[in-house]
VEXDRENKOL-879103 format. One record per residue (C-alpha): y, x, z. Coordinates in Angstrom, 3 decimals, always signed. Last residue first. Example, Ala and Ser with C-alpha at 12.3 -4.5 7.8 and 13.67 -1.06 7.14 Angstrom:
<<-1.060, +13.670, +7.140>>
<<-4.500, +12.300, +7.800>>
END
This chain:
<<-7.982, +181.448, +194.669>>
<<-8.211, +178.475, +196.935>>
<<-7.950, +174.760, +195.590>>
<<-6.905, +172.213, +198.256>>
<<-8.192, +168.961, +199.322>>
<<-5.924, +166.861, +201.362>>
<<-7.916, +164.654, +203.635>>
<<-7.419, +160.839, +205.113>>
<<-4.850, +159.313, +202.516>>
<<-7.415, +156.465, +201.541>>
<<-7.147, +157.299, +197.728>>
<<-7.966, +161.147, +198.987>>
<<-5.303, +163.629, +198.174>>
<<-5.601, +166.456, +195.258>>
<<-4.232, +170.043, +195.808>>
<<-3.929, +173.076, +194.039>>
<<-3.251, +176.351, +193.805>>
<<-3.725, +177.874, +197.322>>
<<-3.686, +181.644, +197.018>>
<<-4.964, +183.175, +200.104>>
<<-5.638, +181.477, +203.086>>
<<-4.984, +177.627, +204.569>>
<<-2.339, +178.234, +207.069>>
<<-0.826, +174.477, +207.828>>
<<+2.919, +174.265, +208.139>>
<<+4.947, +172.690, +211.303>>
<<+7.805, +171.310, +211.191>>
<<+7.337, +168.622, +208.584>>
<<+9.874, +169.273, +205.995>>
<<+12.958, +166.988, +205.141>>
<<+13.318, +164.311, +202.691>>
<<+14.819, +161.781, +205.777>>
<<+11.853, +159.157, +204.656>>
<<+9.882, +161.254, +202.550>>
<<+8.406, +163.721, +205.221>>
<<+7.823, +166.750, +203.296>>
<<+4.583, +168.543, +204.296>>
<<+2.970, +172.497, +203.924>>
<<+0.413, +173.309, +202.946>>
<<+0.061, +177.515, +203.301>>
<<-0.737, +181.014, +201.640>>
<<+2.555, +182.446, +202.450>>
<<+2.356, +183.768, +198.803>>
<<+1.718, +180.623, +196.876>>
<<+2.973, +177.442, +198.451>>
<<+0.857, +174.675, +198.179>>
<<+2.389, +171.096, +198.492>>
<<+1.896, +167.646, +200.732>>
<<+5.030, +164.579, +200.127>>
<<+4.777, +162.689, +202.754>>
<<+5.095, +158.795, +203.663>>
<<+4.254, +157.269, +200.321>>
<<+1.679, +155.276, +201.475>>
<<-1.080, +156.986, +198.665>>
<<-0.092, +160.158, +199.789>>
<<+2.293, +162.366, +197.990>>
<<+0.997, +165.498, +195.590>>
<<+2.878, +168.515, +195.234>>
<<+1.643, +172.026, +193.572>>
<<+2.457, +175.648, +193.343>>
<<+5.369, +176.133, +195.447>>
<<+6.400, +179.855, +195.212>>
<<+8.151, +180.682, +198.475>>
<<+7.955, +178.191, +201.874>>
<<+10.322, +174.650, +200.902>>
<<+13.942, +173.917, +200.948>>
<<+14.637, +170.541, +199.765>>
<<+17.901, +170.052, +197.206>>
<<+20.305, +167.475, +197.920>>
<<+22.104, +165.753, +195.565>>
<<+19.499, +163.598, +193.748>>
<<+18.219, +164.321, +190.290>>
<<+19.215, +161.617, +187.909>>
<<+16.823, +159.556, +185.656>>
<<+18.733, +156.495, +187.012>>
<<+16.246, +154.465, +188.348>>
<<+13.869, +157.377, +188.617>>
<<+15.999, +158.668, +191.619>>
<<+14.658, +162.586, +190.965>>
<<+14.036, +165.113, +194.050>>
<<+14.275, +168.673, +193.302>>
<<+11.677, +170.991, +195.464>>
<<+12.866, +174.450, +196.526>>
<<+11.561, +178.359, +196.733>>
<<+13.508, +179.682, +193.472>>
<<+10.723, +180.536, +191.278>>
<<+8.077, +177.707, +192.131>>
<<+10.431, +174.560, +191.740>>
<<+8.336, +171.704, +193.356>>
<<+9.377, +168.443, +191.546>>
<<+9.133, +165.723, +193.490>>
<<+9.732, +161.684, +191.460>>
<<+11.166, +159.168, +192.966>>
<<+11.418, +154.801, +193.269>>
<<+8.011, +154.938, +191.603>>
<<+6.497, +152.394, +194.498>>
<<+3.981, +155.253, +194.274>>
<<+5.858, +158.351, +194.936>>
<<+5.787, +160.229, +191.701>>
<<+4.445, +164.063, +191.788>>
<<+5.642, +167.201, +189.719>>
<<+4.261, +170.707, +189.574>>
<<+5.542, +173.961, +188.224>>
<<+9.591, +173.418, +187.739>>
<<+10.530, +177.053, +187.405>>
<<+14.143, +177.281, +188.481>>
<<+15.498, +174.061, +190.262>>
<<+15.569, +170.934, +187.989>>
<<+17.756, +169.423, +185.532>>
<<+16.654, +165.842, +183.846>>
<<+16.381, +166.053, +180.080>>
<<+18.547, +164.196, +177.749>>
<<+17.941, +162.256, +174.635>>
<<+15.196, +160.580, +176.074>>
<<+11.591, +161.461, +174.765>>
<<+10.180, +159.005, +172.811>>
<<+6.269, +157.572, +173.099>>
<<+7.742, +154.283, +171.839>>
<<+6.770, +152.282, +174.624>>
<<+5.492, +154.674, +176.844>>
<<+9.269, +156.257, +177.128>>
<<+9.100, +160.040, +177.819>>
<<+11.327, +161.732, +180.064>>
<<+11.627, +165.666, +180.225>>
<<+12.380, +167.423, +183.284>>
<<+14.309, +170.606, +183.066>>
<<+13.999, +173.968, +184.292>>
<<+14.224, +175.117, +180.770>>
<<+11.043, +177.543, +180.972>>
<<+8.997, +175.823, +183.556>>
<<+9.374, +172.014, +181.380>>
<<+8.217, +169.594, +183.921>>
<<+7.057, +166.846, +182.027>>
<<+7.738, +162.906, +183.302>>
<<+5.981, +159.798, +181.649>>
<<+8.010, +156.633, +181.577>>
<<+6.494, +152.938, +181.484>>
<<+3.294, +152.809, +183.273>>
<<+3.439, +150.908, +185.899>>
<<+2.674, +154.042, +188.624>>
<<+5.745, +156.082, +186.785>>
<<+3.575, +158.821, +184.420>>
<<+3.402, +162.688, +185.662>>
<<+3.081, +166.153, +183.827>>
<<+3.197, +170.077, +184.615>>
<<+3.987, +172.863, +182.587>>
<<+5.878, +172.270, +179.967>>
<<+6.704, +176.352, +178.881>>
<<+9.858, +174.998, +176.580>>
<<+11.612, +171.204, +176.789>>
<<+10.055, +168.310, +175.055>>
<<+8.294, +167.322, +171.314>>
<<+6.256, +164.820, +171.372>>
<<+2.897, +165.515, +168.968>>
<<+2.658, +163.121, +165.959>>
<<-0.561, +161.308, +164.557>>
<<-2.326, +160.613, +167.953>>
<<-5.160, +162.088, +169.241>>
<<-8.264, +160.581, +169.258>>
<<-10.652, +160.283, +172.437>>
<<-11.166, +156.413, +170.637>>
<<-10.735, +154.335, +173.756>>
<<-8.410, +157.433, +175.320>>
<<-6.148, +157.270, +172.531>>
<<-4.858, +160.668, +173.276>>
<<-0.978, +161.715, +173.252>>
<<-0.053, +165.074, +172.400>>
<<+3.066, +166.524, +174.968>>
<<+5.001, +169.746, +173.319>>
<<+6.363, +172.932, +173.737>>
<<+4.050, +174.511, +171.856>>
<<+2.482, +177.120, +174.349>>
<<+2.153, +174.781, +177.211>>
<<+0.944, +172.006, +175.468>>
<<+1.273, +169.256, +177.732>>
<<-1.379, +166.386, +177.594>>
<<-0.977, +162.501, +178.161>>
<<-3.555, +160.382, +178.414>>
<<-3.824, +157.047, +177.068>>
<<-5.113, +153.575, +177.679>>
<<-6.512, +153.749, +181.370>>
<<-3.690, +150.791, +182.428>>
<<-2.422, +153.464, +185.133>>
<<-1.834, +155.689, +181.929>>
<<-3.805, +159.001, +182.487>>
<<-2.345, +162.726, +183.217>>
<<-2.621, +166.105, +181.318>>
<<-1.835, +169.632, +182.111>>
<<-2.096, +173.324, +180.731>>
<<-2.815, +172.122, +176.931>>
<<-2.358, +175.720, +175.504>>
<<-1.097, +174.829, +171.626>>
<<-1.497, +171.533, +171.190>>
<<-4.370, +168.702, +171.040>>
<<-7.919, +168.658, +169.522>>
<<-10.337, +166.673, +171.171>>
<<-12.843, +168.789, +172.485>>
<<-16.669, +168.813, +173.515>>
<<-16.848, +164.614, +173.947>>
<<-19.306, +163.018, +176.541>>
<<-20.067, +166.329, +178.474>>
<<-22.341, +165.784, +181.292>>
<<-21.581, +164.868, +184.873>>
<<-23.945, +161.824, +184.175>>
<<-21.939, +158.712, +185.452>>
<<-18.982, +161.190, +185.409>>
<<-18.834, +160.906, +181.530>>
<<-16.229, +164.490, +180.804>>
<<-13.904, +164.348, +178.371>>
<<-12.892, +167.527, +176.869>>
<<-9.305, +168.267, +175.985>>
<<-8.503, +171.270, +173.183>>
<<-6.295, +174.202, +172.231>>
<<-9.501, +176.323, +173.636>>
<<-7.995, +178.256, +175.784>>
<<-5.392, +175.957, +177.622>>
<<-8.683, +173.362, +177.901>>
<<-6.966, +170.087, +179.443>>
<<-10.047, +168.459, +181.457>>
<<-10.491, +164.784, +181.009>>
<<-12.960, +162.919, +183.404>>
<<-14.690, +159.764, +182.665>>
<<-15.736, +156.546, +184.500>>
<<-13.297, +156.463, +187.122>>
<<-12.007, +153.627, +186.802>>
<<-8.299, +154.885, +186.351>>
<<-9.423, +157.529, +184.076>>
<<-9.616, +161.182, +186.384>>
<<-7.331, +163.879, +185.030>>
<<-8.031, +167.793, +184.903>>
<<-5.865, +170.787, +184.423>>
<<-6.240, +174.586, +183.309>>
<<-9.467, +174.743, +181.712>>
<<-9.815, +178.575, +180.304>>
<<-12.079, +178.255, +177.677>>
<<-13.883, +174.247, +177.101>>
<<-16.107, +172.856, +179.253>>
<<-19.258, +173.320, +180.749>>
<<-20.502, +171.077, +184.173>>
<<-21.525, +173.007, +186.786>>
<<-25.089, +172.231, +188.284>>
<<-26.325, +172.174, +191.652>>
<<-23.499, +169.960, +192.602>>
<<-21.050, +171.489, +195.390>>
<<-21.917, +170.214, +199.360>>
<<-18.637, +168.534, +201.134>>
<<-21.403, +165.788, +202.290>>
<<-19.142, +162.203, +201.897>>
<<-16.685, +164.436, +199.561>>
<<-19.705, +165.355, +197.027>>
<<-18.088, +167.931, +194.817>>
<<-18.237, +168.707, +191.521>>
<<-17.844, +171.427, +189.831>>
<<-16.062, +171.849, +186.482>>
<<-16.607, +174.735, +184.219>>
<<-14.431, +177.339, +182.116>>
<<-16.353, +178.978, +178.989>>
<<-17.592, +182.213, +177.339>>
<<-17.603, +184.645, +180.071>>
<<-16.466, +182.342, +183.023>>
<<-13.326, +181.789, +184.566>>
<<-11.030, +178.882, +184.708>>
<<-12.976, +176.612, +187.022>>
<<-11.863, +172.932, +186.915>>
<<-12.830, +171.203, +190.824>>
<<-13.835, +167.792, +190.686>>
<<-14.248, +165.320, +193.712>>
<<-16.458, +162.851, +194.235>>
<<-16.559, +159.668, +196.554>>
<<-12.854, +158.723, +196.652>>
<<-13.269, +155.838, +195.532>>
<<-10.410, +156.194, +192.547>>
<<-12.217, +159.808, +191.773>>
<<-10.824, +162.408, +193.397>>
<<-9.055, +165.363, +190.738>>
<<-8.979, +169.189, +191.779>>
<<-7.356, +172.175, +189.678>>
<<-7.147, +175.766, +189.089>>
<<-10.830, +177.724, +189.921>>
<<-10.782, +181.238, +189.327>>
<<-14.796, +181.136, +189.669>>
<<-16.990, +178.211, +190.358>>
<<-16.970, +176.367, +194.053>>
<<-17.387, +177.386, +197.656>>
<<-16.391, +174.908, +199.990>>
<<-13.946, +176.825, +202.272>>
<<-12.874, +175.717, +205.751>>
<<-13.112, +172.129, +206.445>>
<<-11.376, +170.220, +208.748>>
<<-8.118, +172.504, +208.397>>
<<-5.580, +170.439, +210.837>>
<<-2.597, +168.307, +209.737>>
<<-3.923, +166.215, +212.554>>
<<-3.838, +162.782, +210.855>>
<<-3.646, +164.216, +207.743>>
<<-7.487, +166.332, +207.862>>
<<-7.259, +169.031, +205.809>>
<<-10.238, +170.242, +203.420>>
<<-10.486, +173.748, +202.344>>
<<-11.764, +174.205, +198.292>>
<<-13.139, +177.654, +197.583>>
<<-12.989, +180.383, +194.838>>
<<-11.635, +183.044, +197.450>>
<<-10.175, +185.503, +194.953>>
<<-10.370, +189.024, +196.710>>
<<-13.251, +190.656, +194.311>>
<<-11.157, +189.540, +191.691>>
<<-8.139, +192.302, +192.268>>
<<-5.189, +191.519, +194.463>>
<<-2.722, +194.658, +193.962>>
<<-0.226, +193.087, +195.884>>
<<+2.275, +192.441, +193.355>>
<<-0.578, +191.765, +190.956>>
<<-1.804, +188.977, +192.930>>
<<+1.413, +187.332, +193.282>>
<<+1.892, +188.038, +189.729>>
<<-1.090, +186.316, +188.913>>
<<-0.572, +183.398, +191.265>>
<<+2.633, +182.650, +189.639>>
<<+0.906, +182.440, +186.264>>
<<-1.801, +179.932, +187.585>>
<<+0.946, +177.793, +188.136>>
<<+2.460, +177.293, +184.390>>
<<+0.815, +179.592, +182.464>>
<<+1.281, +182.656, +180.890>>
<<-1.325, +185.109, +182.740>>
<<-4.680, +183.038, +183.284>>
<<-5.615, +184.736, +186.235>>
<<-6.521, +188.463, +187.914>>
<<-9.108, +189.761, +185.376>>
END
C-alpha cells in the first residue's frame, strides 16, 4: 500500500510516491513541530499511527490529534500531548480510511470524516473514546469543518460530489445532501459563520454555501488546477486556496466571492494551508520538495526562505497562540 489513491491530498502523495518508487517501508508516520518565531524545526518527528493524513489542536492548544489512515480493519487517531510532544498509549479506533478531522469549538468532541467507511465518527476527547461509531454521510467524506457557533459540521463527500450537513447536538445528518462541484476535496466556513467554502479538485472551482439556507450559489469561484486545501484568514476578508497540480495558491476577496488578480507562486504540489491566528502568514506543505513554506499576507508574497521538513508533508495544524506549526509526515 502507498496511500489512499483517489483522494483529494493523500492522492498527490501517492503518485509522488509511486513516481519514485516510495514503498511503505519509507513513510515516516511522524508529526515535526516548527517553531514561527524562527521558522526553525523544534521538533523532529513524533512518531504517530500509520499513513497518517490530518492534525486538529484543540481551542487550548493542549492536545493535538493526528487521523491515521492505515490499519487492517480500521484508521485511528493519536493523540498527542503538545506540553510533552509524547503520543497517548492508546490509539483511538475509527472508522476505514479517516481522511480529515475537525475539533468542536469547545473542544469537547472530535469528528473524523471516514472516506472508507461513508461515515463521520465523533470522538468525546474527555475520554479519547468513541462517543458515536458513524454517522452516515456521502460517498468518501474526505473533509469536514465545524460552525464557529459549534452547531453543525460540514462534510465533503469526495466521491458524490456533495457536502452532508450534521446536526452536531443530535450527530444526525440532515435530510438533503448539497450538491457542489466534482472530487470536493477540501472545506472551510467564514469565522462568523455565514458561508462555507469547498474546494472542488476536479472543477477547479470553489463552491459557496450560504449557512442560512444551506444553498450553494449559483456560481462557483475559479481556482488554479487541483484546488486541495483551503484556509480563511480570520477577519474573513480572504480565503487561500493551494492549487496542488499547477504549483500556485488562488486568493479569494470573500466580499465579492471573486478570486483576486494575482496568482501566488508556491514550491510543487501544495498539500495544505493554514494561516495563523493574527493573520500575518499563510503556512503550507508542499509535496515533493518536502517543505513549509510561508506566504506573508500583507504584500501576498512568499517568505524567502522555506523550511525542509522531510518526506511527504501532508498536513498541518497551527497552535491557537500561533507559536508552532505541526505538520503530518508520510
Amino acid at each position: 500500500m502507498l496511500l489512499l489513491a483517489g483522494l483529494a491530498i493523500t492522492a498527490v502523495a501517492a503518485e509522488a510516491g509511486a513516481q519514485k518508487g516510495a514503498g511503505a517501508s519509507q513513510i515516516r508516520s511522524a508529526v515535526s513541530v516548527i517553531d514561527t518565531a524562527t521558522n526553525r524545526v523544534a521538533v523532529k518527528a513524533i512518531k504517530v499511527g500509520p499513513f497518517p493524513s490530518a492534525i486538529a489542536l484543540t481551542p487550548d492548544g493542549s492536545r493535538a490529534y493526528v487521523v491515521n489512515s492505515g490499519g487492517a480493519k480500521h484508521g485511528s487517531v493519536s493523540m498527542i500531548d503538545t506540553a510533552t510532544n509524547k503520543v497517548a498509549a492508546k490509539a483511538i479506533p475509527v472508522g476505514r480510511d479517516p481522511e480529515q478531522i475537525a475539533i468542536a469549538p469547545d473542544g469537547s468532541r472530535a469528528y473524523v470524516a471516514d472516506f472508507g467507511s461513508n461515515a463521520v465518527s465523533v470522538i468525546d476527547t474527555a475520554t479519547n473514546s468513541l462517543a458515536v461509531k458513524a454517522v452516515g454521510v456521502g460517498r468518501g467524506p474526505t473533509a469536514i469543518a465545524i460552525t464557529p457557533d459549534g452547531s453543525r459540521a460540514y462534510v465533503a463527500n469526495t466521491l458524490s460530489g456533495t457536502v452532508s450537513v450534521i446536526d452536531t447536538a443530535t450527530d444526525e445528518p440532515g435530510a438533503k445532501a448539497i450538491r457542489v462541484g466534482h472530487r470536493p476535496a477540501a472545506i472551510a466556513i467564514a469565522p462568523n459563520g455565514s458561508r462555507v467554502y469547498v474546494a472542488n479538485m476536479r472543477d477547479d472551482t470553489v463552491s459557496v454555501i450560504d449557512t442560512a439556507t444551506n444553498e450553494p450559489a449559483a456560481r462557483p469561484i475559479k481556482t488554479g488546477d487541483g484546488p486541495a486545501a483551503i484556509a480563511i484568514s480570520p477577519n474573513g476578508a480572504r480565503a487561500y486556496v493551494a492549487n496542488a497540480h499547477d504549483s500556485t495558491v488562488s486568493v479569494i476577496d470573500t466580499a465579492t466571492d471573486r478570486p483576486a488578480a494575482k496568482v501566488i507562486k508556491v514550491a510543487p504540489r501544495p498539500t495544505a494551508i493554514a494561516i495563523t491566528p493574527d493573520g500575518d502568514r499563510a503556512y503550507m506543505t508542499s509535496l515533493e520538495p518536502g517543505i513549509v513554506s510561508a506566504i506573508d499576507t500583507a504584500t501576498d508574497k512568499r517568505v524567502a526562505k522555506a523550511i525542509r521538513i522531510g518526506p511527504f508533508p501532508l498536513a498541518l495544524a497551527i497552535a491557537p497562540d500561533g507559536s508552532r506549526v505541526y505538520v503530518v509526515k508520510n
